[in-house]
N, C-alpha and C positions, 0 to 999 in steps of 0.2 A: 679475413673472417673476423680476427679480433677487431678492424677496424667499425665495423658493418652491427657489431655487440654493442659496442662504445656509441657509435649514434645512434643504436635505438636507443641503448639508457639515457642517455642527454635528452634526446625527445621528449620517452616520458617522464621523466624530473623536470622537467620543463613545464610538460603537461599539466602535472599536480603542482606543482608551483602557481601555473596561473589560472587551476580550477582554487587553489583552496589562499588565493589575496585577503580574503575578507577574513578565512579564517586565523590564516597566517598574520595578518596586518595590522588587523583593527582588534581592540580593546573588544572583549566581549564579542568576537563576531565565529558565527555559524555557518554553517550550509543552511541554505536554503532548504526548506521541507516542501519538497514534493511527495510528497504522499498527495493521495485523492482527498483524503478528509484535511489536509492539510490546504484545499483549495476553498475558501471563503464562498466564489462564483457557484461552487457547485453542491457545498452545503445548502445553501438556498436555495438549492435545487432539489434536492435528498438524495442526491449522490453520492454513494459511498463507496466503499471500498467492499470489495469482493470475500474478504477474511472477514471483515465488521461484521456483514450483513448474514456472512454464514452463521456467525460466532449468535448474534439475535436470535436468529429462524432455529437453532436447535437450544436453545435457553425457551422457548415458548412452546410449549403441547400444541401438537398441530389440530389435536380435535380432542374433546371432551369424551368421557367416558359414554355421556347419551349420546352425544354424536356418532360415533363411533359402533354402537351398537345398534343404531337408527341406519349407520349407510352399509352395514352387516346385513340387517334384516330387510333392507330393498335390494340386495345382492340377489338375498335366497331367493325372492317375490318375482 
């Protein structure tokens, strides 16, 4: 049982040893940003992310007071 403990944790120390080289290794080095708006391809595209685009769409009135009172009054009609 202890033995079966002990190579998982070697595993994963191993694991994050060889996801985080760049961060461990190199001068000034990062993970990688995968985030969605983090991709350049898909900027270009106006792909974004699911949070951003919520975070926009309730920042902006979805219809104007005449609007609003315009799709009211063809409700009644």
């Amino acid at each position: 049982m202890i033995a079966t403990i002990l190579i998982t944790l070697l595993i994963v120390a191993l694991c994050v040893v060889l996801l985080g080289v760049k961060v461990f290794f190199v001068k000034g080095g990062r993970f990688p940003n995968t985030h969605v708006s983090g991709n350049k391809a898909l900027r270009e595209q106006g792909v974004g992310c699911v949070q951003s685009q919520d975070r926009e769409a309730q920042r902006k009135p979805r219809f104007s007071i005449d609007e609003l009172e315009r799709a009211l009054s063809e409700r009644k009609n």
